[in-house]
C-alpha positions in Angstrom: -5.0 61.7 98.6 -3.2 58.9 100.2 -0.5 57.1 98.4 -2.3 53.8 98.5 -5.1 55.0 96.8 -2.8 56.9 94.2 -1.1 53.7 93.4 -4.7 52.0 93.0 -6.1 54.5 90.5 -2.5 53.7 88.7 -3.3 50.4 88.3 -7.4 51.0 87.3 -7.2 53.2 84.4 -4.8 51.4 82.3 -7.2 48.6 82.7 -10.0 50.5 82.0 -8.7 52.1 79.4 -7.8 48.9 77.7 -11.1 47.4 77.7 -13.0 50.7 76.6 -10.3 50.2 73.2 -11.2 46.2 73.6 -14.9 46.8 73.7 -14.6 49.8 71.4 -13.2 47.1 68.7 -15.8 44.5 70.0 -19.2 47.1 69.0 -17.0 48.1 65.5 -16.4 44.5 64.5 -19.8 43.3 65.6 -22.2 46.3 65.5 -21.4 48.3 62.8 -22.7 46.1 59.8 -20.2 45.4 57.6 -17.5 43.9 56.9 -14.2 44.5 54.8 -11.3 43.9 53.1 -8.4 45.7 51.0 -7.2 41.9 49.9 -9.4 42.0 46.6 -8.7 42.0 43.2 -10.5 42.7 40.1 -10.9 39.2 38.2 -12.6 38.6 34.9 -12.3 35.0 32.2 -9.2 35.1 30.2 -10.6 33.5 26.7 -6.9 31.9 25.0 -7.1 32.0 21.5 -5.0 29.2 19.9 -4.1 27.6 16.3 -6.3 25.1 15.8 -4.2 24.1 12.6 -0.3 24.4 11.9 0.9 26.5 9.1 1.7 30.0 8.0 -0.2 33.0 8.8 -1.5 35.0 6.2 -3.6 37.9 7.8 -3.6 39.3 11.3 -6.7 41.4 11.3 -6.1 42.4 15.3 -3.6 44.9 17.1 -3.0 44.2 20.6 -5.8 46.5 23.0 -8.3 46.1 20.4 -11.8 45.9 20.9 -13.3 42.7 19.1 -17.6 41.6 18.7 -17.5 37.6 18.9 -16.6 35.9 15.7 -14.5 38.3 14.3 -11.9 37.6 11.9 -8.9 37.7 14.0 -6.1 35.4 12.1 -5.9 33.7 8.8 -3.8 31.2 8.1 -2.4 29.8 4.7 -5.3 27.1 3.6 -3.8 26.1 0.2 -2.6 22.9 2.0 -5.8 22.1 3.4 -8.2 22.8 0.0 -5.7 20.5 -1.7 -6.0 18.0 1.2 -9.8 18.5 0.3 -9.8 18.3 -2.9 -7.8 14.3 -2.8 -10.3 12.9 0.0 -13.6 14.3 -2.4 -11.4 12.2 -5.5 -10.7 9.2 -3.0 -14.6 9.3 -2.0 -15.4 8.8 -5.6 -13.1 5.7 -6.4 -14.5 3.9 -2.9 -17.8 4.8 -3.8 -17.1 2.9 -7.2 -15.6 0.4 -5.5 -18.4 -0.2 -3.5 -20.8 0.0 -6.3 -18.6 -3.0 -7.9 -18.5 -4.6 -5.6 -22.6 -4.6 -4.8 -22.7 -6.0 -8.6 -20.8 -8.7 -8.0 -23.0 -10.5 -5.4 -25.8 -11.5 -7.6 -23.9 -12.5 -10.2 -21.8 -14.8 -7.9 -25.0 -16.0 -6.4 -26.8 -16.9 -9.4 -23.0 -18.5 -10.9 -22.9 -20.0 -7.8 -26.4 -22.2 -7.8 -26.0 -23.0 -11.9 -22.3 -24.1 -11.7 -23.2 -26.5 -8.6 -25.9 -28.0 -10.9 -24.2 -28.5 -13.8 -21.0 -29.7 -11.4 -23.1 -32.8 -10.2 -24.6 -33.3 -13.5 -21.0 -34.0 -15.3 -20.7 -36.2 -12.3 -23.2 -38.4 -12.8 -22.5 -38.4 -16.4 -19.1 -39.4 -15.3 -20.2 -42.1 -13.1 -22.5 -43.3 -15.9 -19.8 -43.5 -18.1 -17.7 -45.4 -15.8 -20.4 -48.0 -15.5 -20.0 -47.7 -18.8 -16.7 -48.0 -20.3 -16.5 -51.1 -17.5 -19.3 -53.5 -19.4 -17.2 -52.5 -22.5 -13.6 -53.6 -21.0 -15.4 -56.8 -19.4 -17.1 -57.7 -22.8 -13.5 -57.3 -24.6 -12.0 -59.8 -21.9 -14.9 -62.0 -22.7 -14.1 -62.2 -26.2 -10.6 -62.3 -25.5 -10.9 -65.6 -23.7 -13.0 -66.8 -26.3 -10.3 -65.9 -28.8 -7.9 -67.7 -26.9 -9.9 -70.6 -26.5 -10.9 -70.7 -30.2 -6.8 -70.1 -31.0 -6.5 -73.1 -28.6 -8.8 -75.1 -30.6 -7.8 -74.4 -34.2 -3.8 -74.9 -33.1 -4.9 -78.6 -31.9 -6.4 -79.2 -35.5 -3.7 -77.7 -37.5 -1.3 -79.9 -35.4 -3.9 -83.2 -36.4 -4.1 -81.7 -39.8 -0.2 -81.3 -40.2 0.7 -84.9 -38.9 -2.2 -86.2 -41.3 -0.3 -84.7 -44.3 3.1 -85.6 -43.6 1.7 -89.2 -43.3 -0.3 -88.6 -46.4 3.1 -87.5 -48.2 4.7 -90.9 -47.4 1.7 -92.9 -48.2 0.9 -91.5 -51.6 4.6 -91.7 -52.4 4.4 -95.5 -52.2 0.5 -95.1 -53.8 -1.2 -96.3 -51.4 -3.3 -94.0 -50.8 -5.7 -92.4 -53.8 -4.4 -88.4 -54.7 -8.4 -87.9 -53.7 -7.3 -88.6 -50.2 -4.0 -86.7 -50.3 -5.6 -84.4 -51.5 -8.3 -84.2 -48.8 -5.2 -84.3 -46.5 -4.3 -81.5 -47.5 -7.3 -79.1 -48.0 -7.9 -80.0 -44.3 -4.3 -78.8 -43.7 -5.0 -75.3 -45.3 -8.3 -75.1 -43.5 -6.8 -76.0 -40.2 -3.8 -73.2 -41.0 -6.8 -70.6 -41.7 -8.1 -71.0 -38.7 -5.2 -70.8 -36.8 -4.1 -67.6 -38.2 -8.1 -66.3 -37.8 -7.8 -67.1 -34.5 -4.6 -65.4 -33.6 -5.6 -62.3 -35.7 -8.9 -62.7 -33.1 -7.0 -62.6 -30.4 -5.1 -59.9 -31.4 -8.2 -57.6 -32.0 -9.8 -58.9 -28.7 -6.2 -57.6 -27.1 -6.9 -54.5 -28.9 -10.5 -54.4 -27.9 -9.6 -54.6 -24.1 -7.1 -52.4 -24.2 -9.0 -49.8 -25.7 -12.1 -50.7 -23.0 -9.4 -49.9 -20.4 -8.3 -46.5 -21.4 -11.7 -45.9 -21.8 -12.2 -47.0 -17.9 -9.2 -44.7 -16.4 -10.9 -42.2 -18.8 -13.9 -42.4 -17.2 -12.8 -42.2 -14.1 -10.6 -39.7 -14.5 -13.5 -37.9 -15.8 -15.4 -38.6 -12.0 -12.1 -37.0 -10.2 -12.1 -33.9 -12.4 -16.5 -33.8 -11.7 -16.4 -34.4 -8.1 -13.8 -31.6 -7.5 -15.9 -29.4 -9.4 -18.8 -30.3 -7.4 -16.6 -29.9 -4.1 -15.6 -26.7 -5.6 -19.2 -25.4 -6.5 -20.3 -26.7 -2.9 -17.7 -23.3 -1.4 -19.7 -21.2 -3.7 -21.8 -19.9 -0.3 -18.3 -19.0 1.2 -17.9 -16.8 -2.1 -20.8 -15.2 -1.7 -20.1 -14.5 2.2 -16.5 -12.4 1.0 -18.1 -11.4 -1.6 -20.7 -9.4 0.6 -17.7 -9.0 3.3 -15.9 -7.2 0.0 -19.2 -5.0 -0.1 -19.3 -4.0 3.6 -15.1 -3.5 3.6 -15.8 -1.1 0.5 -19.0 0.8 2.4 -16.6 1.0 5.3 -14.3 2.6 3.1 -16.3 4.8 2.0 -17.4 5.9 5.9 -13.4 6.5 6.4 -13.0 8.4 3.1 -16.6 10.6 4.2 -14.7 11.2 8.0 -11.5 12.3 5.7 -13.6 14.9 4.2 -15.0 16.6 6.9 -11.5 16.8 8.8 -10.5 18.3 5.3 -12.9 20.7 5.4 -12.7 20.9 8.9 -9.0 22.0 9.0 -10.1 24.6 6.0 -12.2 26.3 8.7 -9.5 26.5 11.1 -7.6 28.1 9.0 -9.7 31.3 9.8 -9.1 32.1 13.4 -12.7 33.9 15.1 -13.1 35.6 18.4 -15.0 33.2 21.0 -16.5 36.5 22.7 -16.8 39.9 22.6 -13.4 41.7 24.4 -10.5 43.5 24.4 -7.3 41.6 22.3 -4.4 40.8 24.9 -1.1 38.9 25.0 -0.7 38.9 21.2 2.1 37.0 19.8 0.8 36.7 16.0 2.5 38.4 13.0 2.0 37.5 9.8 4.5 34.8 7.8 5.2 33.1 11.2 5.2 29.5 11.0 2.6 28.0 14.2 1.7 24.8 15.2 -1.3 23.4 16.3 -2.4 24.1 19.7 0.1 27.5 19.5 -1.5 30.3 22.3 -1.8 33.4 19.4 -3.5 35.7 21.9 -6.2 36.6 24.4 -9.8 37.9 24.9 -10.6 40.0 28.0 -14.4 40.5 27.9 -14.6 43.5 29.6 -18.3 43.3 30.9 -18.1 40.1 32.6 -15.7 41.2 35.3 -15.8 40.6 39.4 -13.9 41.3 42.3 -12.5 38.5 44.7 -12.5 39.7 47.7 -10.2 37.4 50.3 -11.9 37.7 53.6 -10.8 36.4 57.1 -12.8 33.6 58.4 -13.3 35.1 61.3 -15.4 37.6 59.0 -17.4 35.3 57.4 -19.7 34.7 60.2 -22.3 37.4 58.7 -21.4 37.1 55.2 -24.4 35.6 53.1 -24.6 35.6 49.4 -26.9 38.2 47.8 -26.0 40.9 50.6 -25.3 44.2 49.1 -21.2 45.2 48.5 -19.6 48.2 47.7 -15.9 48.3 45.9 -13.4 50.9 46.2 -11.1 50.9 42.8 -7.5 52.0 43.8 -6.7 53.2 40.5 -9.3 55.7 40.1 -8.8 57.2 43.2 -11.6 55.0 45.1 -14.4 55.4 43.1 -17.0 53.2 44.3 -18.5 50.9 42.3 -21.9 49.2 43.5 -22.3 45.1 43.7 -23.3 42.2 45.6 -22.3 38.8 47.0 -22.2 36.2 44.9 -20.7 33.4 46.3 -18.3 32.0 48.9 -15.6 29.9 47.9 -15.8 26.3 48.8 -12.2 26.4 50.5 -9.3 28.5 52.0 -7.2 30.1 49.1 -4.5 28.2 51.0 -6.0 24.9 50.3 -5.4 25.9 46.6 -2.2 26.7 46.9 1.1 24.9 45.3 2.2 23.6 48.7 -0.6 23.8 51.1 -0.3 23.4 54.4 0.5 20.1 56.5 -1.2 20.3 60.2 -0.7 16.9 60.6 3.1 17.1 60.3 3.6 18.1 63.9 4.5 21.7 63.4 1.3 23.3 63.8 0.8 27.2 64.2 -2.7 28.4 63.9 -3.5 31.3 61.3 -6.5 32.4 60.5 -7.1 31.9 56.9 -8.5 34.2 53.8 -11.6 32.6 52.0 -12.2 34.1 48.4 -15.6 35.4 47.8 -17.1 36.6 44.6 -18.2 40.1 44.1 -20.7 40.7 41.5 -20.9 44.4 39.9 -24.6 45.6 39.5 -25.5 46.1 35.5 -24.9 49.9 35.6 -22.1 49.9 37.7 -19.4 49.8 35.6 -20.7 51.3 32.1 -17.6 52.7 30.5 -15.6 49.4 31.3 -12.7 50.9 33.4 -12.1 48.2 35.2 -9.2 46.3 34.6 -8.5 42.1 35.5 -5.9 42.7 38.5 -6.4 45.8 39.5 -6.7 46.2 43.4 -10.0 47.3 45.2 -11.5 47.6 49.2 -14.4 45.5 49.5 -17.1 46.1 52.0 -20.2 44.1 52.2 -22.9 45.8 54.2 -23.6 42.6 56.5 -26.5 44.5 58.6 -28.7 47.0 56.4 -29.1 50.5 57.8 -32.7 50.8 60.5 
């Protein structure tokens, strides 16, 4: 063989040989059916079991790895707090209630006070204003008989003055007789008579003084009496606003009453929390309850596993996923039990890379770009018989394959 052609077949095989491994790869990848993965993990719901209400626990029924059915008793907590709690917003329902009931009474009874004093209110007033009218011909009478008296005084005074001149002329004539005692005497009867009247008169005066005085008091009286009637009738005229609070005093009680009913059932509500339940059937995990600890509301106590609602999550390249349809059927090789193979099938594809989940996911717009192919989680259903005796643990590692092609 010539050395040319030696150096030739050096160069041929290698590159024959490389794409018989190349193609070799190629018909595995792309004939063979299936595709798989050792990134998968067994996964299951993690049910947290928390205080509803703070206080002291009593009773932990529950040891850690315990299997629980849903709505077992798993923790009780102290409720003496809580039934008292109970027991003061039953005894404040009852006084609202009262208090509502009161006040439900009182708007009749200020309705029908309401309309009768507004009545009687106007009827003092026109009584009033009656007796204004009145008390004023009374007071204008006594100043018409005042004037009289004065006049009459007037009068009477000018005749005793006539009368008293007469006599002490009289007095000098019948000292020198020359006058009759008949006339002096006349002389002086009209002097008495004159007197009389004059001290009739002023005594008339004074009673017509009187009189008027008395028909003025009874005026301001009277009036007095239409001040005190009109502000009742102003004050009976707000007796519609009385009856509005009186009704608002009704709805504030009834709302009362809805507060105190609310008070209750968070009472009563708290009592139930004070009994702690499983939310499913599981195994107990992460327990951090003993009894006498002191927890607040809100306080993780433990965990539920439910053991027969577990998957796999099986992180598959993207570049696998081409095939990969939900409902195709999977088979998982459990680590831990030496591979035993469990049967299942796809569920479902996860809407994004695991990296776009992650705490800092990735920036290909920052400029320092390197192109990996991502993972994409996909769910992994067991079939109903496949895992009877619950061995499979949350975590543990498994090899997914998921038969992409069936078997001709």
């Amino acid at each position: 063989m010539k050395r040319g052609q030696s150096g030739r077949i050096r160069i041929i095989i290698p590159i024959i040989l490389v794409g018989l491994i190349g193609g070799g790869i190629w018909a595995w990848r792309h004939l063979s059916g299936a595709e798989s993965t050792d990134d998968a993990q067994v996964d299951s719901h993690v049910y947290p079991v928390n205080a509803r209400v703070g206080g002291t626990i009593a009773e932990v029924k529950v040891a850690e790895n315990q299997v629980v059915e849903a709505g077992a008793v798993l923790i009780r907590i102290d409720d003496r707090d809580f039934k008292n709690a109970l027991s003061k917003a039953e005894a404040d329902l009852r006084v609202e209630q009262a208090g509502v009931n009161e006040a439900r009474t009182e708007v009749p009874i200020t309705s029908s006070e309401t309309g009768g004093r507004l009545a009687r209110s106007e009827a003092s007033l026109l009584q009033a204003r009656s007796g204004v009218e009145t008390a004023q011909k009374e007071f204008e009478v006594a100043q018409s008989r005042m004037i009289l008296a004065t006049t009459r005084s007037a009068e009477v005074q000018t005749t005793l003055s006539k009368a008293t001149k007469d006599l002490d002329r009289m007095k000098t004539l019948i000292a020198k007789d020359e006058i009759s005692q008949q006339q002096y005497d006349a002389a002086v009867s009209a002097y008495d008579a004159a007197k009389t009247a004059v001290d009739s008169a002023k005594a008339g005066i004074v009673e017509a003084q009187s009189n008027a005085a008395s028909a003025q008091a009874k005026v301001s009286q009277a009036r007095s009496a239409v001040a005190v009637a009109q502000s009742d009738v102003e004050a009976a005229q707000t007796g519609p606003q009385e009856v509005v609070q009186t009704q608002a005093k009704v709805s504030t009680a009834e709302a009362r009453v809805v507060q105190s009913r609310s008070a209750i059932e968070q009472a009563r509500t708290n009592v139930d929390y004070t009994i702690i339940r499983a939310p499913v059937a599981g195994m107990v995990t992460r327990k951090n309850a003993e009894m006498g600890q002191v927890v607040q509301s809100g306080q993780p106590l433990l965990a539920i596993v439910p053991l027969r609602e577990v998957w796999v999550t099986a992180n598959f390249k993207e570049t696998q996923l081409k095939d990969i349809r939900t409902g195709q059927a999977a088979e998982v090789h459990v680590d831990a039990y030496g591979g035993t193979t469990f049967k299942g099938h796809v569920d479902s594809i996860s809407a994004a890379t695991g990296a776009r989940f992650s705490l800092f996911p990735a920036e290909n717009a920052s400029g320092n770009f390197v192109k990996v192919v991502q993972r994409v989680p996909v769910k992994v259903v067991l079939d109903a018989a496949a895992d009877t005796d619950r061995v499979l643990r949350p975590g543990m590692s498994v090899v997914v394959k998921v038969i992409t092609k069936p078997k001709s």
